[in-house]
LOBA-310641 format. One record per residue (C-alpha): residue number from 1; chain; y, z, x. Coordinates in nm, 4 decimals, always signed. Example, Ala and Ser with C-alpha at 12.3 -4.5 7.8 and 13.67 -1.06 7.14 Angstrom:
% LOBA-310641
PT    k  c        c2        c3        c1
PT    1  A   -0.4500   +0.7800   +1.2300
PT    2  A   -0.1060   +0.7140   +1.3670
//
This chain:
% LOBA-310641
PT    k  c        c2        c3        c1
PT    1  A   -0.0109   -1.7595   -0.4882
PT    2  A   +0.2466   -1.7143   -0.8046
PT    3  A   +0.3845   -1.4596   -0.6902
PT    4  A   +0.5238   -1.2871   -0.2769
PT    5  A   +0.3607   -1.0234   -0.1943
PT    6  A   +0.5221   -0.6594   -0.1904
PT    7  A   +0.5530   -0.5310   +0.1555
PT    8  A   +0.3607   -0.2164   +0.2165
PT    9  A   +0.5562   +0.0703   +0.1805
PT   10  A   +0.6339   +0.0073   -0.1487
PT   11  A   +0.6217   +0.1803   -0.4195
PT   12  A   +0.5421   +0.0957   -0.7840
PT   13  A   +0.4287   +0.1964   -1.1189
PT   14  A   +0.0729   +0.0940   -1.2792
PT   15  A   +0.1081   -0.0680   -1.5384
PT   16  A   -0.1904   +0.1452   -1.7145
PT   17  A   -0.0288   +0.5092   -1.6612
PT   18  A   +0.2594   +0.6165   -1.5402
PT   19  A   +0.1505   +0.7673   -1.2204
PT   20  A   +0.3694   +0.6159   -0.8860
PT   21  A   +0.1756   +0.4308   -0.6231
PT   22  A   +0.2710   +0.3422   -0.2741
PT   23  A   +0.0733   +0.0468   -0.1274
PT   24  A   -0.0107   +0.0910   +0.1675
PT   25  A   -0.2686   -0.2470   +0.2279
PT   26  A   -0.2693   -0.6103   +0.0688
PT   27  A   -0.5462   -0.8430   -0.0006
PT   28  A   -0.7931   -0.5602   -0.0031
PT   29  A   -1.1792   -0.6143   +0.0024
PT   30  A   -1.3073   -0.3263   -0.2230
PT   31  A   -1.6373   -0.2448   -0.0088
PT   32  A   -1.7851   -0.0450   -0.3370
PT   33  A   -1.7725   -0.3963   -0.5422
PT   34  A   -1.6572   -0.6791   -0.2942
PT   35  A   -1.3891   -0.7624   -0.5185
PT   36  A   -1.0630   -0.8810   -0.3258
PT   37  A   -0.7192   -0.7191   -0.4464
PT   38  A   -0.3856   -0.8274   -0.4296
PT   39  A   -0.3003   -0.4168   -0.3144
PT   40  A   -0.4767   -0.0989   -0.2254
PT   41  A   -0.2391   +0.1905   -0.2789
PT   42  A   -0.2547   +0.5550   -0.2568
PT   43  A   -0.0707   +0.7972   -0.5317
PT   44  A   +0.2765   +0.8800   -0.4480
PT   45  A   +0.3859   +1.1325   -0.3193
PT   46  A   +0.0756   +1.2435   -0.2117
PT   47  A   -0.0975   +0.9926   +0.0457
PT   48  A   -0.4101   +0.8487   +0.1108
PT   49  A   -0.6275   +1.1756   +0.0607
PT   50  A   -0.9848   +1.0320   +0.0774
PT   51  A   -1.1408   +0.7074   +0.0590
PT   52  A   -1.2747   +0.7498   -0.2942
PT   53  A   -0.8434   +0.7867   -0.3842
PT   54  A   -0.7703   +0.4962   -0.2767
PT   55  A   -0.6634   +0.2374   -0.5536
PT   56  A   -0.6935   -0.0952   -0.6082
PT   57  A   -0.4993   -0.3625   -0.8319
PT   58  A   -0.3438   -0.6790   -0.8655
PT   59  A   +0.0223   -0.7792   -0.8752
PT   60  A   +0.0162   -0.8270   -1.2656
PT   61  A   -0.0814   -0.4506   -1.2945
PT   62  A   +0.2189   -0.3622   -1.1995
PT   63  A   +0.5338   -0.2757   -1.4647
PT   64  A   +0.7946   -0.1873   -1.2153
PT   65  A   +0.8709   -0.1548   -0.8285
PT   66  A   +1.0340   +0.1205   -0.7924
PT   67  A   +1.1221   +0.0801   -0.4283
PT   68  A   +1.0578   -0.2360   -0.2314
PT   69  A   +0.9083   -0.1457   +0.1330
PT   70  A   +1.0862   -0.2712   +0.4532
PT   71  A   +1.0859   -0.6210   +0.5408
PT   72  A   +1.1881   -0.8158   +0.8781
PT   73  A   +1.1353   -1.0727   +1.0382
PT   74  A   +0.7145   -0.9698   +1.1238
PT   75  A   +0.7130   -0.8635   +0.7879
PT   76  A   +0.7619   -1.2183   +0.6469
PT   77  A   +0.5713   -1.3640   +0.9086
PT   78  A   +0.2564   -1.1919   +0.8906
PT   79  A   +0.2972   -1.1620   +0.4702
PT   80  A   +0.3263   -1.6098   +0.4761
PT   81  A   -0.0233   -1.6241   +0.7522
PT   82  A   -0.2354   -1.3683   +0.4783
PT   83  A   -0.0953   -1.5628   +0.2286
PT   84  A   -0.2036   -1.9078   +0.3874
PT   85  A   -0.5322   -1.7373   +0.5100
PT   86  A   -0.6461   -1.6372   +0.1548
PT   87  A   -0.5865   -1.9195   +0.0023
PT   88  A   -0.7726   -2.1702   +0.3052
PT   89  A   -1.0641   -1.9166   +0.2417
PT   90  A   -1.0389   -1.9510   -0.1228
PT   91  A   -1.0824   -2.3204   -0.1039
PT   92  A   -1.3585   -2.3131   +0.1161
PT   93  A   -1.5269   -2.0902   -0.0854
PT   94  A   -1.4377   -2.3667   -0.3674
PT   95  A   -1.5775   -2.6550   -0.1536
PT   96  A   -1.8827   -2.4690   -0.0713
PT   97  A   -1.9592   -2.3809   -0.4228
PT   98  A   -1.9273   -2.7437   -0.5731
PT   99  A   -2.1496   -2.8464   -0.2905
PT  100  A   -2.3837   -2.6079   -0.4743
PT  101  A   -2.3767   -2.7877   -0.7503
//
């Protein structure tokens, strides 16, 4: 990946509208479309409402982070395995396609 990850908690603007966003998950599966996200976030400061609020966007979408969300020690750890894990799955998913071929 280009760029780390923001830690959930975080909040951010879109780069679209100005509406604040905290994200709240990261390499999201959207279930309506099966397209995989770099975030899922909710609108700040009102929450995760229903499922149909919840939005989804890559890392480019965003045009400023407004407040970074806490980061440790598990935080790090956890944000270098997904970060490992996507991109193993991603090549597989390469491999298997070219096999298609």
């Amino acid at each position: 990946m280009e760029q780390q990850l923001l830690p959930i908690g975080s909040v951010v603007k879109f780069k679209e509208w100005g509406q604040t966003l905290m994200i709240y998950g990261r390499m999201q599966n959207d279930s309506k479309t099966l397209k995989r996200w770099d975030y899922v976030a909710c609108f700040y400061p009102h929450g995760n409402l229903t499922k149909d609020s919840n939005i989804f966007f890559n890392h480019e979408d965003i045009s400023e982070v407004v407040f970074r969300g806490y980061i440790n020690d598990d935080e790090i750890a956890f944000r270098d395995a997904l970060i490992e894990g996507i991109e193993k799955a991603d090549q597989m998913a390469q491999s298997a396609g070219a096999d298609k071929s």
